[in-house]
C-alpha positions in Angstrom: 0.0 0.0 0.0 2.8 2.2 0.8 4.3 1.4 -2.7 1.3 1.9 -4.1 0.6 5.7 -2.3 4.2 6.5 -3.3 3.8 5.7 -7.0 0.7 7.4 -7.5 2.5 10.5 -5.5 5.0 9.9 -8.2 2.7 9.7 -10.8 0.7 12.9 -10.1 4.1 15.1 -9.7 4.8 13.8 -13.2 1.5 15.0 -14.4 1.5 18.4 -12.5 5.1 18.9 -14.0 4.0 17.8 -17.5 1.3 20.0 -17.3 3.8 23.0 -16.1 5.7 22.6 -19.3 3.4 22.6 -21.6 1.9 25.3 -20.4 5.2 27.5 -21.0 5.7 26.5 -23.9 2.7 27.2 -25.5 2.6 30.9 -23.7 6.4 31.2 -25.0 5.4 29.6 -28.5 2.9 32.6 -28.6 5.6 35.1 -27.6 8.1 33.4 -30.2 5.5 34.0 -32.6 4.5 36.9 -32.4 8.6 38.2 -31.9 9.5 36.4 -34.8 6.9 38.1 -37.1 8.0 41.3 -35.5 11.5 40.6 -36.9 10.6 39.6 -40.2 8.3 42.5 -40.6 11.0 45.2 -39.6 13.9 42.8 -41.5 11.4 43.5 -45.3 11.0 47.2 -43.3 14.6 48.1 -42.7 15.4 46.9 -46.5 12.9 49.2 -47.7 13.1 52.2 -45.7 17.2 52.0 -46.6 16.4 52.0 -50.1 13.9 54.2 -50.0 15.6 57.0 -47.2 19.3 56.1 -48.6 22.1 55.7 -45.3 22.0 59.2 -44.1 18.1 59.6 -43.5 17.9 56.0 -42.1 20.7 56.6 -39.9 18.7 59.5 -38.3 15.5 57.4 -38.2 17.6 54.3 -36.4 19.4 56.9 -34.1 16.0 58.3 -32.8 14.6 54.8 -32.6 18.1 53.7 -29.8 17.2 57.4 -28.4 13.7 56.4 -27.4 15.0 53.0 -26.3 17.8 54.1 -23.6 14.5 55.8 -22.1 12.5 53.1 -22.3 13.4 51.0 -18.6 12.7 54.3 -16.5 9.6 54.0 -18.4 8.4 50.4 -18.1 10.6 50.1 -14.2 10.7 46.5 -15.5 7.4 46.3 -13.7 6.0 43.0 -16.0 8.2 40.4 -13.6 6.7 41.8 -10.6 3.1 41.2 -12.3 4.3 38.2 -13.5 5.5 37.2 -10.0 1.8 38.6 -8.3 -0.4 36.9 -10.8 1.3 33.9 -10.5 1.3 33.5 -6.6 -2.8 34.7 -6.6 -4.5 35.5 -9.6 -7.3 37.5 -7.6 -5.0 39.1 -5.5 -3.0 39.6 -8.5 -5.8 41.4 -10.6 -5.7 44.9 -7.7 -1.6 44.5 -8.4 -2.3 45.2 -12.2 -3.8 48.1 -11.8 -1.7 49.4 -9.3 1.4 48.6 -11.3 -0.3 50.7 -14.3 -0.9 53.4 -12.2 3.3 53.4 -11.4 3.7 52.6 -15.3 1.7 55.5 -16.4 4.0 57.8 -13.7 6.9 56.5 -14.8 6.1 56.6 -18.8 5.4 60.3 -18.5 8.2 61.4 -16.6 10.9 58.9 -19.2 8.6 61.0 -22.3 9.5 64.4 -21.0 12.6 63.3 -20.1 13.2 61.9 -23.8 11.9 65.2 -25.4 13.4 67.7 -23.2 16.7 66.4 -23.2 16.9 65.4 -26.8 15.9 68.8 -27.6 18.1 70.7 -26.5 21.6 69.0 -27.3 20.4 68.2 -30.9 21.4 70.6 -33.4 19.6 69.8 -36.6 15.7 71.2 -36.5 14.5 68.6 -38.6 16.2 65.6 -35.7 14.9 67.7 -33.0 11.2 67.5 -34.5 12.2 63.6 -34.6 13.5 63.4 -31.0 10.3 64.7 -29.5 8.1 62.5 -31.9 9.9 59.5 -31.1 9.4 60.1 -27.3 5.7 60.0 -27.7 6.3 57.0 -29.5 8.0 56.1 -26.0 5.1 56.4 -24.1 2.8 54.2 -26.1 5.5 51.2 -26.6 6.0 51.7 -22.9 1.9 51.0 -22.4 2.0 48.4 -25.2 5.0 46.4 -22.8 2.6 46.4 -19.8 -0.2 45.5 -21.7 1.9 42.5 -23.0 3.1 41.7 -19.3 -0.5 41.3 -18.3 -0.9 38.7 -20.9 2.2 36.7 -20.4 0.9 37.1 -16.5 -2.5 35.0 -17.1 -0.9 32.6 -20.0 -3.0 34.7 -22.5 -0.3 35.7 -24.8 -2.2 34.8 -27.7 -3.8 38.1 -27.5 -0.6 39.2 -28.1 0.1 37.3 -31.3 -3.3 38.3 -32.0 -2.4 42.1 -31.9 1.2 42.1 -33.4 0.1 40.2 -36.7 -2.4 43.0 -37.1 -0.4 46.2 -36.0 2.9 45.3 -37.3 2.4 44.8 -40.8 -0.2 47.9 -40.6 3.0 50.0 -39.9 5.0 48.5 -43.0 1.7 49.4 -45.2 1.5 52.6 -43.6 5.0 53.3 -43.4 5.3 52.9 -47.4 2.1 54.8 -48.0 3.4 57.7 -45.9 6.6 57.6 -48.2 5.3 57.4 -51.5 3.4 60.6 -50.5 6.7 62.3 -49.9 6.5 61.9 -45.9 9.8 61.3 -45.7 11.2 60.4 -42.3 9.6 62.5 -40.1 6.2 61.0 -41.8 7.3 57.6 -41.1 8.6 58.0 -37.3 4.9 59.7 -36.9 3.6 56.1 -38.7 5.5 54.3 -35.8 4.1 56.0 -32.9 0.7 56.2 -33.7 0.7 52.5 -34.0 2.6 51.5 -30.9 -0.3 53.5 -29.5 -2.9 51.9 -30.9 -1.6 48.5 -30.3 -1.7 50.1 -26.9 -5.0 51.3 -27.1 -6.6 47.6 -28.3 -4.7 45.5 -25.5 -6.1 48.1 -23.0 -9.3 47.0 -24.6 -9.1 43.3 -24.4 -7.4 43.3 -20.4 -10.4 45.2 -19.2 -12.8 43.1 -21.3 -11.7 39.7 -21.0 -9.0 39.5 -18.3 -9.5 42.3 -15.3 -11.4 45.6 -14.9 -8.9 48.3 -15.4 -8.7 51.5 -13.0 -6.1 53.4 -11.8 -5.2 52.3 -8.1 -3.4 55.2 -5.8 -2.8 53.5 -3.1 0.8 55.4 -2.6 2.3 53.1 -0.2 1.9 50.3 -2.3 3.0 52.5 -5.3 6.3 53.1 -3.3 6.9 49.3 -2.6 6.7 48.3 -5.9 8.8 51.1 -7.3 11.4 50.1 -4.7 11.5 46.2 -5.4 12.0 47.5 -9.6 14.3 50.2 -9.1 17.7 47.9 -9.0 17.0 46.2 -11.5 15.4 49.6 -13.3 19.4 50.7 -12.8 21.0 47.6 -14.3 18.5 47.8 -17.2 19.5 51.3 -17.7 22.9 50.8 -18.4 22.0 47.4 -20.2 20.3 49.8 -23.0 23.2 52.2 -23.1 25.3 49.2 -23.8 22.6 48.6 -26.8 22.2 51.9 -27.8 24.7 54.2 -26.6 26.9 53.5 -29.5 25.0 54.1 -32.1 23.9 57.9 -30.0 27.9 58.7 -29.7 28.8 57.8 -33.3 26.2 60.5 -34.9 28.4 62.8 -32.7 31.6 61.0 -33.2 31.4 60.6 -36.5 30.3 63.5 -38.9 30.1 61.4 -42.3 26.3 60.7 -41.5 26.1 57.7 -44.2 28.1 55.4 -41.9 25.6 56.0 -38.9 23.2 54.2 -41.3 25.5 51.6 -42.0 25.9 50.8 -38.3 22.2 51.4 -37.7 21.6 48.5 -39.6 24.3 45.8 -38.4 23.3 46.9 -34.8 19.7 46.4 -35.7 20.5 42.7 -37.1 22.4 42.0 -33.9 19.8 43.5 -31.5 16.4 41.5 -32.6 18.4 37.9 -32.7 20.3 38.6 -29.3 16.3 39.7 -27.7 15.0 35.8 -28.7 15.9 33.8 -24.9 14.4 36.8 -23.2 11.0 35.7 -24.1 10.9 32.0 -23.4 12.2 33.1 -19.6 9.0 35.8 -19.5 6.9 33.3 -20.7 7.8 31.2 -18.0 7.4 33.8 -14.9 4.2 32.9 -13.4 4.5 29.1 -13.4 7.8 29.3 -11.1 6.1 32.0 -9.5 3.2 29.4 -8.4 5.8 26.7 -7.7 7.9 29.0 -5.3 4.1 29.6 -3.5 3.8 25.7 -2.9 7.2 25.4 -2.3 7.9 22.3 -4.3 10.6 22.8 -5.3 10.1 22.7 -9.3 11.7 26.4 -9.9 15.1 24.5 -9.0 14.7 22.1 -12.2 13.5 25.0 -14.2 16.9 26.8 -13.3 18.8 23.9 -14.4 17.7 23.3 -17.0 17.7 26.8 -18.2 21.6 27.4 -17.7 22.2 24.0 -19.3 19.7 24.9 -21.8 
């Protein structure tokens, strides 16, 4: 009987564990997706635009883009693995710590926009880059909404919304992009293209969440605000300098280097190197809220996940 108890113990581990890994990799198979049509959609978009803008113009348009991207982690506070980590332990308790943490998100995307535009403002010295600068740091604000929106969908295992919404807003932007160019928008038309549809992305998965997933309202509760800014900002920090590592080079060669043709030319290996090297981060998102529930039962399942993760 003992035997018997311990195999069906055995047995129902298995099952659990079983179930645990095909549940991430269907929620990561969604995010791989939905990445991987976002990289060949900007691959077809960066060969256009390049023939279409020539080296110099693309350069500015790929410099704005790493601008807006060493702002984005004040913006976001990396605030999607504490949802991840809240959902995961309780998903009612969890639904009052996504608004809460949208409330901090919204804070924190408005103060990284001004930031973005003030500052690149005033040290650029071209007009037509500074009109660029300050368009691309509203497009900061709505790709910062878009991330959280995505967070609360890898935090329930829903993150076919998001493959849902990138095959319909990315390729919009290519179409849209092109239409703006053979109008004669030239860059500035196409950077306008970009944030407009990072914010309605935005705008849709706001949609869905409060529809389908949790009511959303803005939740003020300041000492929880302060907690949660206070468990991200470390790793806010590190992420910081992780983007300048990204995208500082490509902001110091426009100043470095005055021949403006090779700032497109580095534009686009960077941007090669950048959407391959952004693949594993996914899979590991993807995987947040099921090792958050294991750490909650405490049995001991993160531990393989780990090891098998380094050896992976």
């Amino acid at each position: 009987m003992k035997k018997e108890g311990r195999y069906k113990s055995i047995r129902q581990q298995m099952a659990i564990t079983g179930e645990g890994v095909a549940s991430v990799a269907l929620s990561a198979g969604y995010l791989f997706a939905g990445h991987w049509l976002t990289i060949a959609v900007r691959f077809i978009y960066a060969i256009i635009l390049t023939r279409y803008l020539g080296p110099e113009l693309y350069g500015y348009l790929t410099y704005g883009i790493s601008w807006y991207f060493a702002f984005l982690p004040i913006a976001t506070l990396n605030l999607g693995i504490l949802l991840s980590r809240e959902v995961g332990r309780n998903r009612r308790k969890g639904a009052k710590a996504v608004n809460q943490i949208l409330t901090l998100k919204l804070l924190a995307s408005f103060l990284a926009t001004i930031l973005c535009g003030v500052i690149g403002f005033f040290i650029e010295g071209k007009d037509a880059i500074k009109i660029l600068l300050v368009i691309f740091s509203f497009a900061l604000m709505g790709r910062s909404l878009w991330l959280w929106v995505q967070s609360v969908f890898t935090a329930y295992e829903t993150n076919s919304y998001s493959l849902h919404l990138n095959v319909v807003f990315r390729p919009l932007e290519v179409i849209f992009g092109l239409v703006v160019l053979l109008c004669g928008g030239g860059v500035i038309g196409v950077a306008c293209v970009h944030g407009v549809s990072w914010w309605l992305q935005a705008i849709r998965g706001f949609l869905l969440i409060h529809r389908h997933i949790s009511p959303i309202r803005l939740d003020w509760a300041w000492r929880i605000l302060f907690r949660f800014f206070m468990i991200g900002l470390p790793i806010t920090i590190g992420n910081v300098l992780n983007a300048w590592t990204v995208n500082g080079p490509l902001i110091f060669y426009r100043y470095y280097v005055h021949i403006d043709t090779h700032l497109g030319q580095l534009a686009l290996a960077m941007q090669v190197v950048i959407l391959l090297g952004s693949l594993m981060t996914l899979g590991f998102g993807a995987s947040l809220p099921l090792i958050s529930r294991s750490v909650s039962r405490e049995d001991g399942k993160e531990i393989y996940f780990v090891d098998a993760a380094l050896r992976f």
